[in-house]
N, C-alpha and C positions, 0 to 999 in steps of 0.2 A: 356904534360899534358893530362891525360885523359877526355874519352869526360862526366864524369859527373859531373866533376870541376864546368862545367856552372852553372846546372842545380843545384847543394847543393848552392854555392854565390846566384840564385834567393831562393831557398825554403826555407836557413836556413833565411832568411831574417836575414842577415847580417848587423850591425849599425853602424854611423862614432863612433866615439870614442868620440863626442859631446853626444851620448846618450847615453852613459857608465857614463857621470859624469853630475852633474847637470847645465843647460843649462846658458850660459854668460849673456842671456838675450840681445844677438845683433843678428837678423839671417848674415848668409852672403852668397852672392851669388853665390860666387866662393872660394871651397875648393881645398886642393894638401893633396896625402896623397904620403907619402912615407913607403914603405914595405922593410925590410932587414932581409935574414931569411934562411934556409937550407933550402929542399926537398929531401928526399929519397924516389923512385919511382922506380917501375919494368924497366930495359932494354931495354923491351919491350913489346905489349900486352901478358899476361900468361906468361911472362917471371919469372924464380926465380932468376936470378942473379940481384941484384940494383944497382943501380946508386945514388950516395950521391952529390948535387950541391951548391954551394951559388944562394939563388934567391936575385933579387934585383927588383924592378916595384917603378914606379912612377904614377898617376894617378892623371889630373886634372877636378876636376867639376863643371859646372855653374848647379845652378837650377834657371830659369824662375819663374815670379810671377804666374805661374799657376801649378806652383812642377814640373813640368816637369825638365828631370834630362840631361843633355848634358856632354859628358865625355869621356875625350881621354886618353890613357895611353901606357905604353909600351908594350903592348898588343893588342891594338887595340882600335877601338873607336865607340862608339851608343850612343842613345838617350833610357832614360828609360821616358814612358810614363804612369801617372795617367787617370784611366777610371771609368768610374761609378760602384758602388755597391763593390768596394774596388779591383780589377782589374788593373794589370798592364802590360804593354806591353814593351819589350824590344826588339830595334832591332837592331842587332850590324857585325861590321865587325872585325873579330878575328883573328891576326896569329898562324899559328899550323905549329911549326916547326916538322922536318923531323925527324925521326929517325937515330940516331948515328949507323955504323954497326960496329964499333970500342967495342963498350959497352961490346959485349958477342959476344966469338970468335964464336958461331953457326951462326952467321949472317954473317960472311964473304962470302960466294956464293950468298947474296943475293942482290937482285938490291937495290940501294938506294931508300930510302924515300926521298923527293924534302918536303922541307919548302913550303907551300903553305898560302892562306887568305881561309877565309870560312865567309859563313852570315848567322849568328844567328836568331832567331827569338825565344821567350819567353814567354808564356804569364801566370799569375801566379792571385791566387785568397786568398784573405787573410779570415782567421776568426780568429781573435783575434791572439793568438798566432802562430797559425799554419796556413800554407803555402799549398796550393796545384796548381800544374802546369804543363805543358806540354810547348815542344819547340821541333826544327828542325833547323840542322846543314847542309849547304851543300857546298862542295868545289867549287869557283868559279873560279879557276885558272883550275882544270882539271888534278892536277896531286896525283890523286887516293883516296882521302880521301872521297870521294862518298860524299851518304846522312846516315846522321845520326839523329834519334828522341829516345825521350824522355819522362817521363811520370814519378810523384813524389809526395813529399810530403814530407813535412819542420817542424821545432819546434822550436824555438827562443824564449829564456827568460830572463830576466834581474833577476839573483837569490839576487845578491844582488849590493849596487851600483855601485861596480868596475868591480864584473863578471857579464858576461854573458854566456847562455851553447844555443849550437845549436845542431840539427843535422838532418840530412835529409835522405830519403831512395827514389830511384828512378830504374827504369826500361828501359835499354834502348834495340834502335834495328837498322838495319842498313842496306842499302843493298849488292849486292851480290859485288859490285864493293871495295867498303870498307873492306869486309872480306876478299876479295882475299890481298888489299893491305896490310892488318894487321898481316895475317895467312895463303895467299893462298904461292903453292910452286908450280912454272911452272915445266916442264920437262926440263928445261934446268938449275934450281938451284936445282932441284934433282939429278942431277948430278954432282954439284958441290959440294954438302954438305953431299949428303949420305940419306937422307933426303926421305921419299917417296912423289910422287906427292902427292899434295891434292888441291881440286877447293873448297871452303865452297860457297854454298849458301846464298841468304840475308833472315834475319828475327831475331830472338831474339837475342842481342848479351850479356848481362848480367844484373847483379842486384849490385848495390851498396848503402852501407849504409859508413854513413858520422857522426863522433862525432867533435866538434869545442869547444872552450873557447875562450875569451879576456877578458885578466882582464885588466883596465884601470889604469897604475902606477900614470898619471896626467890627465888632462883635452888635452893635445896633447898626450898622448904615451900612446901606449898600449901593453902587450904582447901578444900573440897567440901561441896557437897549434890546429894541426887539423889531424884529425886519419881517414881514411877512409879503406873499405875493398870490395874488387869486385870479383864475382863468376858469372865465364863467363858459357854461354850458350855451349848446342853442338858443331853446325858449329866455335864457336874460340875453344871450348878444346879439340875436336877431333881434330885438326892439328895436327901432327908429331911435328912441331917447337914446341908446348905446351904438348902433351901429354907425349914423347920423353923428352925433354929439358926442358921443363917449368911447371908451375901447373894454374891447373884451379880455384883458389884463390890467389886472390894479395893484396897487401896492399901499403898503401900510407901516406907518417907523413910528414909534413911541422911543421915549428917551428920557430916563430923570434920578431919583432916587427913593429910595424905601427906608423909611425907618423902624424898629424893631423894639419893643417894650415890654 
């Protein structure tokens, strides 16, 4: 998953599928939602060759009498926190699995990626429709996915009572340890791949914009799609691995359905 997944789920402000249809008139504490759905996704960072998966997520959440939102899922798990003046704060602990080098045979000289956890933090500002926010990603295991931040801005609307349209636009950046592990090439898999060295530096790492729907079939189910496109910065599209092999525009489609309990 890339890293602006996060950041569009807080800005497009995203809704159970209880506010897709009109309300039971019971609140309840603790919802599951289940998710069943495709993902086609670059390779790799700047990669052009895709990768087409079945996703599958489950996610359970309690909300406290204060909204306060508790929530664990196959992904990981946080707490989303209401704050004054329409503020909320999210703080979570995320699996970020590793990079496949199978995917696209230019990655075989390259070291593996290690599946790692990383901790979120998110903090987001509502006015009515629209979303504005910022958050910081950082690996806490230590194997390579550094620090990464963010900086955005969401749209969420109910067009009519089954659909909803979302989409969000955000800026991220990263430091120098990140880019290496995403795009840097030692002199010892330049050697293996043909490849010339490259070291990136940390700082801007790109821009992406994000379009979303769910049209609600019932009051549990919903369909979704969701369209996103990223145009990476210098230090990722000057790599070899990307300028070489890959393009410095990528795109990203999931597609499936939610269910709501």
């Amino acid at each position: 998953m890339n890293y602006y997944s996060a950041i569009i789920a807080s800005l497009s402000a995203a809704t159970t599928l209880t506010a897709a249809m009109p309300a039971s008139g019971q609140d309840k504490p603790w919802e599951f939602d289940i998710e069943i759905g495709v993902d086609r996704e670059p390779s790799y960072v700047g990669s052009d060759e895709y990768t087409t998966e079945a996703d599958f997520g489950i996610q359970a959440t309690y909300t406290a009498p204060n909204e306060t939102q508790w929530y664990v899922s196959t992904g990981g798990l946080g707490v989303l926190v209401p704050m004054a003046r329409d503020y909320e704060l999210t703080l979570e602990l995320e699996y970020e699995p590793g990079r496949s080098n199978s995917d696209d045979p230019i990655l075989a000289g390259f070291p593996k990626m290690e599946n790692t956890w990383e901790f979120q933090t998110i903090l987001t500002r509502q006015f009515g429709d629209f979303t504005v926010g910022a958050g910081l990603q950082q690996d806490i295991l230590g194997n390579g996915k550094g620090l990464v931040g963010f900086i955005g801005a969401g749209y969420s609307r109910q067009l009519t009572e089954r659909l909803r349209v979302k989409t969000a636009l955000d800026i991220s950046f990263a430091n120098a340890e990140h880019m290496n592990t995403e795009v840097g090439i030692s002199t010892a898999t330049s050697q293996a791949t043909g490849l010339a060295a490259y070291k990136p530096s940390g700082g801007y790492k790109g821009t992406s914009l994000s379009l979303g729907f769910d049209y609600a079939v019932s009051r549990k189910t919903a369909l979704y799609a969701d369209f996103s496109v990223e145009r990476y910065g210098s230090e990722i599209a000057d790599s070899p691995l990307v300028s070489t092999h890959g393009s410095k525009v990528t795109t990203e489609l999931a597609a499936g359905v939610r269910f709501n309990f």
